[in-house]
N, C-alpha and C positions, 0 to 999 in steps of 0.2 A: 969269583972275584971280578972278572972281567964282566961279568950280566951286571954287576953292580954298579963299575964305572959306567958301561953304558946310560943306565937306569939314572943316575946322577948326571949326565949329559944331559940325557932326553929333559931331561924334569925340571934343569936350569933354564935349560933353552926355551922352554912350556912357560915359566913362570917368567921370563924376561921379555915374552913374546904378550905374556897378560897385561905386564906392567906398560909395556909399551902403549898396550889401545886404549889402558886405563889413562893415560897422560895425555894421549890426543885426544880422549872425549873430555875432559876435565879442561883443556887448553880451548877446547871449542865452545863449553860452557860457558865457561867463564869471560871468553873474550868481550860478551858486551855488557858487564857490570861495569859498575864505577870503581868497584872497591879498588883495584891493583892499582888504579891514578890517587886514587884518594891516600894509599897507604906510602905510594912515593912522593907526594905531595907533602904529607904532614913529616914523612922521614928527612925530607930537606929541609921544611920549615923548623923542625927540632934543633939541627946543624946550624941554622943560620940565628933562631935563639940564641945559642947554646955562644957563639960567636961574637954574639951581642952583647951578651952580657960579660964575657969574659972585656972586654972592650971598653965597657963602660965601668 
């Protein structure tokens, strides 16, 4: 029982440690696309429709 808990330590730790480099190459990719400005752009622009119309 206790090789187990190990084994489930080790494997989290493996697997948190994947995900971590998978989000720093993914963050470093992505950093000179347009898309992330272009998707907070149109998400405010929606807000401020959405604002408008209520309004008028």
């Amino acid at each position: 029982m206790l090789l187990l808990t190990v084994a489930g330590v080790v494997t989290s730790l493996h697997t948190q440690e994947i995900e971590h480099g998978w989000a720093d190459r993914q963050r470093e990719a992505c950093r000179h696309l347009p898309f992330p400005m272009t998707e907070h752009t149109t998400g405010w622009a929606g807000v401020g429709l959405g604002l408008a119309a209520v309004a008028v």
